[in-house]
PDB file with one MODEL, atoms N, CA, C and O in Angstrom:
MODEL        1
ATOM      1  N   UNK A   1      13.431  -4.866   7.751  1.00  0.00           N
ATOM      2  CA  UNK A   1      12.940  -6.021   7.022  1.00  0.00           C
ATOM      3  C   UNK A   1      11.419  -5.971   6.867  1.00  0.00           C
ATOM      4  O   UNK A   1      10.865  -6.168   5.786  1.00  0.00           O
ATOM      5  N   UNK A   2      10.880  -5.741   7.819  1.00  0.00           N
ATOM      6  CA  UNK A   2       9.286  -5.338   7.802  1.00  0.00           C
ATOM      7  C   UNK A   2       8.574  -4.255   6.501  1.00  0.00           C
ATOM      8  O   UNK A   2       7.429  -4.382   6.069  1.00  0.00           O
ATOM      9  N   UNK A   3       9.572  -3.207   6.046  1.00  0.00           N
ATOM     10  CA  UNK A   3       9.119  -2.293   5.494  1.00  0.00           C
ATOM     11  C   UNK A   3       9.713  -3.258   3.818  1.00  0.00           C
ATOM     12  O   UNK A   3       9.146  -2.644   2.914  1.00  0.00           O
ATOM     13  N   UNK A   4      10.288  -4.047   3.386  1.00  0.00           N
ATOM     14  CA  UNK A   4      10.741  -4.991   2.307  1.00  0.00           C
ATOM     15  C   UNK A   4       9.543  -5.878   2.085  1.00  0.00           C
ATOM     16  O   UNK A   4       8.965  -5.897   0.999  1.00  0.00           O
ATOM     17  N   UNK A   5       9.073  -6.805   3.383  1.00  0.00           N
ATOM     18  CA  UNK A   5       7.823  -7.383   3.573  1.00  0.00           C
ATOM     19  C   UNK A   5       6.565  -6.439   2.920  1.00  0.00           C
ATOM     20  O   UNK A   5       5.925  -6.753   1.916  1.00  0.00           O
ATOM     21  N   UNK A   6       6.349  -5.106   3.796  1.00  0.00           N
ATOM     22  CA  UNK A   6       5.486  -4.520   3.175  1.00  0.00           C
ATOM     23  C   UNK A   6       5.510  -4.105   1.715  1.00  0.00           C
ATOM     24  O   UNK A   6       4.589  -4.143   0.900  1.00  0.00           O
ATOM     25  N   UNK A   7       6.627  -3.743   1.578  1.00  0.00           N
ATOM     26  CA  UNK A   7       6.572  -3.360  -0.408  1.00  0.00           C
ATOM     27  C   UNK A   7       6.197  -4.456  -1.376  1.00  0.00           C
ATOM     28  O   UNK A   7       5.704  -4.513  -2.502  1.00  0.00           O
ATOM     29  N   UNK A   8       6.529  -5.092  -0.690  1.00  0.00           N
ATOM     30  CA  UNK A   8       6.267  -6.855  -1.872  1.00  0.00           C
ATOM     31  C   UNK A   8       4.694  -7.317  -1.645  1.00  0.00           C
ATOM     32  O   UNK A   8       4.040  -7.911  -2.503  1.00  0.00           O
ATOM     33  N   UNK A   9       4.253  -6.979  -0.478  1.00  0.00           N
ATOM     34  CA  UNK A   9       3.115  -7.386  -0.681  1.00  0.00           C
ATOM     35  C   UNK A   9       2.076  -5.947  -1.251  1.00  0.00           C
ATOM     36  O   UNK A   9       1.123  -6.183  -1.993  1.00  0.00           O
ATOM     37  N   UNK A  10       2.261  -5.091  -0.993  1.00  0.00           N
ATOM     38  CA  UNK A  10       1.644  -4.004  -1.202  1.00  0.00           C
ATOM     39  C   UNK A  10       1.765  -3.778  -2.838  1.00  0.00           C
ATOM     40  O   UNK A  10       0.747  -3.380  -3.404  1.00  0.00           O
ATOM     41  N   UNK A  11       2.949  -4.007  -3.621  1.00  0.00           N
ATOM     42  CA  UNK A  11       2.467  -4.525  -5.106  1.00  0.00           C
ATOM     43  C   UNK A  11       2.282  -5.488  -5.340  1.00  0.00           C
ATOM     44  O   UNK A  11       2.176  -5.560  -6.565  1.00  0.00           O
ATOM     45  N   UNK A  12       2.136  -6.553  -4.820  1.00  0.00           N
ATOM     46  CA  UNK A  12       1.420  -7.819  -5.485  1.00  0.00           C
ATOM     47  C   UNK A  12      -0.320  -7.660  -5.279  1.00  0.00           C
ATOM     48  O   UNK A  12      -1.163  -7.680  -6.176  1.00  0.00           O
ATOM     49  N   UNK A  13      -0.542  -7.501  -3.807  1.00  0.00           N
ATOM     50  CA  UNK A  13      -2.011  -6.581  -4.110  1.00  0.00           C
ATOM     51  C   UNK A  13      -2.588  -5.674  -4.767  1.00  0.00           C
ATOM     52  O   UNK A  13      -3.784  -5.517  -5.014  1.00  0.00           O
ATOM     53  N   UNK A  14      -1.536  -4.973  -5.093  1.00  0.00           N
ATOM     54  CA  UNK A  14      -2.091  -3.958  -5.847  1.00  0.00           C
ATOM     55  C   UNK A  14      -2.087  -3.702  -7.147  1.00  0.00           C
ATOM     56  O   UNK A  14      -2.785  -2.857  -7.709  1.00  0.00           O
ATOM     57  N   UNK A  15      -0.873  -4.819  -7.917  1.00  0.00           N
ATOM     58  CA  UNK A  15      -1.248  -5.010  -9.217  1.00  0.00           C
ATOM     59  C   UNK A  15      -2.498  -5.945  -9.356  1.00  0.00           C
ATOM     60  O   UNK A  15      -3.261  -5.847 -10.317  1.00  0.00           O
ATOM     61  N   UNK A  16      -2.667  -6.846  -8.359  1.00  0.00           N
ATOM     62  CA  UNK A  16      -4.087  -7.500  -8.559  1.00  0.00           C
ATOM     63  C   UNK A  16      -5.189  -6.963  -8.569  1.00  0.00           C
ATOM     64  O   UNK A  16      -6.190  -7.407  -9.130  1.00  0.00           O
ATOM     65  N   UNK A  17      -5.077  -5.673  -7.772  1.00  0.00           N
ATOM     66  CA  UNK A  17      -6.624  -4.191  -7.656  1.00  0.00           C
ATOM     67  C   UNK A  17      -6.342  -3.993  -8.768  1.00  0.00           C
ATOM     68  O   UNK A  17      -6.693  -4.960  -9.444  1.00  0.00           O
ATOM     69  N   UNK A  18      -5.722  -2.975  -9.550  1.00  0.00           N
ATOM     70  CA  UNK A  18      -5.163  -2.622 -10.330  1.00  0.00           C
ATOM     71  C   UNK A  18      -5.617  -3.744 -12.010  1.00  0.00           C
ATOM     72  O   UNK A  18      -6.430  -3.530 -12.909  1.00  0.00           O
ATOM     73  N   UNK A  19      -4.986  -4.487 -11.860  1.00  0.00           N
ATOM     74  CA  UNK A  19      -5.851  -5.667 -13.273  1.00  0.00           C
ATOM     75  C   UNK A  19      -7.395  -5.675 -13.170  1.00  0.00           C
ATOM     76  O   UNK A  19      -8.197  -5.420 -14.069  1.00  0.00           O
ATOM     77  N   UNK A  20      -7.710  -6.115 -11.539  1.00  0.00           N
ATOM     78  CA  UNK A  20      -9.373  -6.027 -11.975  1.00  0.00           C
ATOM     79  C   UNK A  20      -9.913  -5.080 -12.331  1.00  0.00           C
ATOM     80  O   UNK A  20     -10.657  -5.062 -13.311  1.00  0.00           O
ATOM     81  N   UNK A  21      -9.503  -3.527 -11.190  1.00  0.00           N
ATOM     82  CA  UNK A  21      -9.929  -2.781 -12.270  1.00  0.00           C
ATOM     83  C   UNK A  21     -10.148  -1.960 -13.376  1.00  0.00           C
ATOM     84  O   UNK A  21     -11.049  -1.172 -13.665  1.00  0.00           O
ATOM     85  N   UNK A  22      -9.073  -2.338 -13.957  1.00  0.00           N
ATOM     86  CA  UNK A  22      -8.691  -1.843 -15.226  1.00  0.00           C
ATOM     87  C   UNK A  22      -9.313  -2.946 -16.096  1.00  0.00           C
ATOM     88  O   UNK A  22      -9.177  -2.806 -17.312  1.00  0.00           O
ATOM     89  N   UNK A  23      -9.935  -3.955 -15.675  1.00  0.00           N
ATOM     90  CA  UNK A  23     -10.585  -5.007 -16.432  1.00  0.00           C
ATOM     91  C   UNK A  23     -12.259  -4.101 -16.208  1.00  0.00           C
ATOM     92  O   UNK A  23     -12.833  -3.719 -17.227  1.00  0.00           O
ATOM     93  N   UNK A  24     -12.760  -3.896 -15.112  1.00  0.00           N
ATOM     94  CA  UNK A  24     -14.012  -3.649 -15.087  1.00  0.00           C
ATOM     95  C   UNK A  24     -14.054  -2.089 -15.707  1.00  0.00           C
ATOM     96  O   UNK A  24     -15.166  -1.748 -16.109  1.00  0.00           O
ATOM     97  N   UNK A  25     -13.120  -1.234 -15.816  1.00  0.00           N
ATOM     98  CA  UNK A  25     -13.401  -0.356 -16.847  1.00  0.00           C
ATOM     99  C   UNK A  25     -12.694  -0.040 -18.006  1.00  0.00           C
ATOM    100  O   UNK A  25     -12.432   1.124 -18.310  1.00  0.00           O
ATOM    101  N   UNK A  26     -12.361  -1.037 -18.692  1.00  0.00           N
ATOM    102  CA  UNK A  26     -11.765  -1.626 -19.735  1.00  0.00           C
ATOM    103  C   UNK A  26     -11.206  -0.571 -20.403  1.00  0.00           C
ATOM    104  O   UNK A  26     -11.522   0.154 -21.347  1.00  0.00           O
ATOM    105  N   UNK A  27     -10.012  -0.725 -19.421  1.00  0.00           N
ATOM    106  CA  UNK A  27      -8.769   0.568 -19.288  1.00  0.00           C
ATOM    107  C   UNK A  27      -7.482  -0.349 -19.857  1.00  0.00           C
ATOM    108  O   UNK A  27      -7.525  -1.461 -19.330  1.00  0.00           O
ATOM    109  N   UNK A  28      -6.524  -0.227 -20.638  1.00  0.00           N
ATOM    110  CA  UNK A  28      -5.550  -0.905 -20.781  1.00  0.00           C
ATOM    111  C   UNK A  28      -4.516  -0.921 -19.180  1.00  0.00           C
ATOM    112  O   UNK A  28      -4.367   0.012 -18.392  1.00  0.00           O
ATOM    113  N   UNK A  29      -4.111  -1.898 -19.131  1.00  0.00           N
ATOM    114  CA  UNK A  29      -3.361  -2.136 -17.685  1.00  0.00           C
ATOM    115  C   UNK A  29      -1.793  -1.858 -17.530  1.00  0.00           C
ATOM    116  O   UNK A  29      -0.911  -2.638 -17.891  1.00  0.00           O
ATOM    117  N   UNK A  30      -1.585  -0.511 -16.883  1.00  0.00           N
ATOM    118  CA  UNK A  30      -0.364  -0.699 -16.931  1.00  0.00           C
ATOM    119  C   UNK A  30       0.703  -0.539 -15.457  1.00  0.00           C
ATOM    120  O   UNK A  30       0.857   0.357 -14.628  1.00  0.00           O
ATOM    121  N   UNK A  31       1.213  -1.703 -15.626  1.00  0.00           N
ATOM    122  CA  UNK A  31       1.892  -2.364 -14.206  1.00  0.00           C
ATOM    123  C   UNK A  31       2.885  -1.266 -13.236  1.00  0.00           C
ATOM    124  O   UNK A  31       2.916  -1.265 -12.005  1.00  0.00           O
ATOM    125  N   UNK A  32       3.647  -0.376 -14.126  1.00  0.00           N
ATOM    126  CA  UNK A  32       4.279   0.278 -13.821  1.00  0.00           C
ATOM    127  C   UNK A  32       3.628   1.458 -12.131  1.00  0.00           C
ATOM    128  O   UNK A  32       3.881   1.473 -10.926  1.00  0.00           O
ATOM    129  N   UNK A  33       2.703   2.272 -13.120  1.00  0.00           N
ATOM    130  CA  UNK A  33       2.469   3.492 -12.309  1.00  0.00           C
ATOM    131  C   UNK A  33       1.659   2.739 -10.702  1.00  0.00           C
ATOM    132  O   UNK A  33       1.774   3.116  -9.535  1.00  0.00           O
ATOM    133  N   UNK A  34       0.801   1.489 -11.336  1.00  0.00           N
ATOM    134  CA  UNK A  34       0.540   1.049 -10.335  1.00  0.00           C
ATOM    135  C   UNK A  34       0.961   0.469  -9.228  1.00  0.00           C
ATOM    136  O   UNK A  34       0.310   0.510  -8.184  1.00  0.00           O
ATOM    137  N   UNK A  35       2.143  -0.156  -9.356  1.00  0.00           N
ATOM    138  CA  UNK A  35       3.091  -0.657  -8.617  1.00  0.00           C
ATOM    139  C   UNK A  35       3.611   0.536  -7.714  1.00  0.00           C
ATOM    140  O   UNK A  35       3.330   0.546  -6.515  1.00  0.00           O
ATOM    141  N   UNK A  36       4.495   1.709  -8.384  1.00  0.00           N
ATOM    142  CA  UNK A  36       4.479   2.998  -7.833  1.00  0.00           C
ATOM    143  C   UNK A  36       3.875   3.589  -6.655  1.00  0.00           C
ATOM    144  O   UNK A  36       4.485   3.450  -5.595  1.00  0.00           O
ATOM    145  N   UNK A  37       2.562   4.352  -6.661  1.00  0.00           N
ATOM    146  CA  UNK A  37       1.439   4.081  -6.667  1.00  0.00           C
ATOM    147  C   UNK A  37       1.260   3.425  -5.596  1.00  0.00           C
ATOM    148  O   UNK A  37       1.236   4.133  -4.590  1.00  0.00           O
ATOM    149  N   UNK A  38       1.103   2.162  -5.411  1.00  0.00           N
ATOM    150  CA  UNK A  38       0.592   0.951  -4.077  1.00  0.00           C
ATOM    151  C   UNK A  38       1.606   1.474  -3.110  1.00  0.00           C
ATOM    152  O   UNK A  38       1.343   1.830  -1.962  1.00  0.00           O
ATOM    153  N   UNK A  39       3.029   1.496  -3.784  1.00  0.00           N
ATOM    154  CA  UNK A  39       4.362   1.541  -2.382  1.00  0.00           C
ATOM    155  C   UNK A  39       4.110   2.267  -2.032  1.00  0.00           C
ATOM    156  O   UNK A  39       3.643   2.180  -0.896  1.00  0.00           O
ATOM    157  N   UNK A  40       4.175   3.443  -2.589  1.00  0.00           N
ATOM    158  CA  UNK A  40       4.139   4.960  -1.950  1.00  0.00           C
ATOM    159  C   UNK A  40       2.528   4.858  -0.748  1.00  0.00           C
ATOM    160  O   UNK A  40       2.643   4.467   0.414  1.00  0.00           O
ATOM    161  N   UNK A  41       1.804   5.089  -1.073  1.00  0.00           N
ATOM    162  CA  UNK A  41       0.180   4.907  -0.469  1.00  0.00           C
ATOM    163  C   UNK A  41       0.145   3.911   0.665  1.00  0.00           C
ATOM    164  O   UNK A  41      -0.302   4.303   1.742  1.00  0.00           O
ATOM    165  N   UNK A  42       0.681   2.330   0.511  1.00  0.00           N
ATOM    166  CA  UNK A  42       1.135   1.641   1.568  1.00  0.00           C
ATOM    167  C   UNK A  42       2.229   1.803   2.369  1.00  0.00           C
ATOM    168  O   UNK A  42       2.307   1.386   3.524  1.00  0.00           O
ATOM    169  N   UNK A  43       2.783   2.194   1.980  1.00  0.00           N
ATOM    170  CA  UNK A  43       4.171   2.613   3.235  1.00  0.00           C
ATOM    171  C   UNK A  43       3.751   3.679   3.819  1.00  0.00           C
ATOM    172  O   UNK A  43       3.705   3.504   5.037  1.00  0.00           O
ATOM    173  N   UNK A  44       3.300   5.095   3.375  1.00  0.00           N
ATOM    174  CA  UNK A  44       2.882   6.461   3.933  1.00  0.00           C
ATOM    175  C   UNK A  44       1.891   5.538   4.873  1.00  0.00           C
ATOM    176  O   UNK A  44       2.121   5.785   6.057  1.00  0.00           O
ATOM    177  N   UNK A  45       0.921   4.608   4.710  1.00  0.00           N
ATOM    178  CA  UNK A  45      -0.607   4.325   5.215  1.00  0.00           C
ATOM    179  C   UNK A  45       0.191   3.605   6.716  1.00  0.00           C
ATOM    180  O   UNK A  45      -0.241   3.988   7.803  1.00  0.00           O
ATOM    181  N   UNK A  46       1.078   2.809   6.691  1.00  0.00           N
ATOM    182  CA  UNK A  46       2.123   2.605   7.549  1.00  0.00           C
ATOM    183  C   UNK A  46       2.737   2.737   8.500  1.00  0.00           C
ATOM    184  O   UNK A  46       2.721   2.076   9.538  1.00  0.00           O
ATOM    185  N   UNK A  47       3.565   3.954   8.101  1.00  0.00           N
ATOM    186  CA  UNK A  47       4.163   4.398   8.713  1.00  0.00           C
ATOM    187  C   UNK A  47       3.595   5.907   9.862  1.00  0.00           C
ATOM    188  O   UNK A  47       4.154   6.466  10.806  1.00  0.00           O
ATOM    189  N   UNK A  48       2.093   6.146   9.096  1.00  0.00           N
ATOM    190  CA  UNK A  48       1.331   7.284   9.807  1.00  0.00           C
ATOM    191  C   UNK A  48       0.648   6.152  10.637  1.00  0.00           C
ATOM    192  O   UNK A  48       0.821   6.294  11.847  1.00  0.00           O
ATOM    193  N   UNK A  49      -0.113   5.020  10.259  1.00  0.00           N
ATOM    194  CA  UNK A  49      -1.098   4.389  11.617  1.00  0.00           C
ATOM    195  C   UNK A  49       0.342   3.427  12.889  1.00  0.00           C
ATOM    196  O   UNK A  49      -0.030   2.980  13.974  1.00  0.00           O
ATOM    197  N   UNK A  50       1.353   3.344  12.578  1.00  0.00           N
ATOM    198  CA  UNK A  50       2.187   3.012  13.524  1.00  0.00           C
ATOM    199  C   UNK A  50       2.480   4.896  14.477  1.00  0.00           C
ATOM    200  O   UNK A  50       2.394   5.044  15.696  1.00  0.00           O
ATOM    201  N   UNK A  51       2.688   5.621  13.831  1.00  0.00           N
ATOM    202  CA  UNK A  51       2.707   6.814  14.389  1.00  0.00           C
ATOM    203  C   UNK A  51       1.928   7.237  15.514  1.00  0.00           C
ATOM    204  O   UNK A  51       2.281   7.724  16.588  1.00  0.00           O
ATOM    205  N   UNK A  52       0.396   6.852  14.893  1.00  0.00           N
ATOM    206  CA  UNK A  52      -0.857   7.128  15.664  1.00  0.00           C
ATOM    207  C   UNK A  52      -0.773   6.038  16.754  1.00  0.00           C
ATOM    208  O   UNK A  52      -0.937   6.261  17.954  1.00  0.00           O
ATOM    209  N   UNK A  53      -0.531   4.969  16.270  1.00  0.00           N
ATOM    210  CA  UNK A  53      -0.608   3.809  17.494  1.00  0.00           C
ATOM    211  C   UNK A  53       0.407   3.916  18.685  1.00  0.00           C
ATOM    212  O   UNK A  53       0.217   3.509  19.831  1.00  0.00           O
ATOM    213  N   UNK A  54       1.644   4.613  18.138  1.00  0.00           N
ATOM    214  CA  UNK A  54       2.715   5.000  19.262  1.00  0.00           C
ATOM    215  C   UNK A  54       1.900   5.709  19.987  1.00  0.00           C
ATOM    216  O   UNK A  54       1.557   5.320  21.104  1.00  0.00           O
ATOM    217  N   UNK A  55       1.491   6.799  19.481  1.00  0.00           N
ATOM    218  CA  UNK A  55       0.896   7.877  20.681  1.00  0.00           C
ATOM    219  C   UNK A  55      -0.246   7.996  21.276  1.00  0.00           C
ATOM    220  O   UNK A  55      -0.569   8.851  22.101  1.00  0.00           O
ATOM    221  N   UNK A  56      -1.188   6.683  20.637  1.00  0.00           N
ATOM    222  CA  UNK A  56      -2.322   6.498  21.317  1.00  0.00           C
ATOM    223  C   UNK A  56      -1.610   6.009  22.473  1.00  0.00           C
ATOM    224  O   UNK A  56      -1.740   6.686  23.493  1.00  0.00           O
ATOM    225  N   UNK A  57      -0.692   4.705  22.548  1.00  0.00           N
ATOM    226  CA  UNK A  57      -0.506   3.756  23.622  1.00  0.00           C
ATOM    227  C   UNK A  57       0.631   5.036  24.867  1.00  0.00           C
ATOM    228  O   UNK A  57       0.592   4.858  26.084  1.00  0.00           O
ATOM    229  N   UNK A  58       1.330   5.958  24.366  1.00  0.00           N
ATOM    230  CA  UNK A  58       2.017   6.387  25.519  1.00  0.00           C
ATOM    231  C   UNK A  58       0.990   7.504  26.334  1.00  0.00           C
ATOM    232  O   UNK A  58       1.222   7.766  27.515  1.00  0.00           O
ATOM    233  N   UNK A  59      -0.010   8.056  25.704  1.00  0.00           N
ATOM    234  CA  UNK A  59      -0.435   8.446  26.679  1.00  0.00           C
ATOM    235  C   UNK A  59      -1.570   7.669  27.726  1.00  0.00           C
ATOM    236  O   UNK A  59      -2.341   8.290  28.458  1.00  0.00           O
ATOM    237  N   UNK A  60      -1.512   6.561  27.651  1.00  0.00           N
ATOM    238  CA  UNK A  60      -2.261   5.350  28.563  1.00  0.00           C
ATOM    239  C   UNK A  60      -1.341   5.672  29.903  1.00  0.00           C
ATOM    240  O   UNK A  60      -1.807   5.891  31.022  1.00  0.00           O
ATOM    241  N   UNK A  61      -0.366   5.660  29.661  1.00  0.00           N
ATOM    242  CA  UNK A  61       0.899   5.456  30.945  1.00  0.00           C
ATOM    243  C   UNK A  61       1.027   6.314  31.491  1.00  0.00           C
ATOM    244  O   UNK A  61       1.851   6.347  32.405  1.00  0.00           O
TER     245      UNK A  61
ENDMDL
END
């Protein structure tokens, strides 16, 4: 359920990056690749710093 959470927010942010800046370099906006794009980049970004955080914390113990 967490990784559903993350996809929904990870394109709603990121079509909002995505509009501004395709507004500040007055790029036509298109929703698709960006949406794409955010999931992929946010889930990989994810699922590698939970990775890192597993194995920072087991070698404490």
């Amino acid at each position: 359920m967490k990784y559903v959470t993350l996809i929904f927010w990870m394109v709603v942010l990121g079509e909002v990056l995505g509009y501004i800046a395709s507004a500040l370099e007055t790029v036509p906006f298109q929703p698709g690749p960006v949406a794409i794009w955010t999931t992929i980049v946010g889930t990989l970004g994810t699922v590698i710093f939970a990775k890192i955080s597993a194995s920072a914390s087991d070698s404490k113990k």
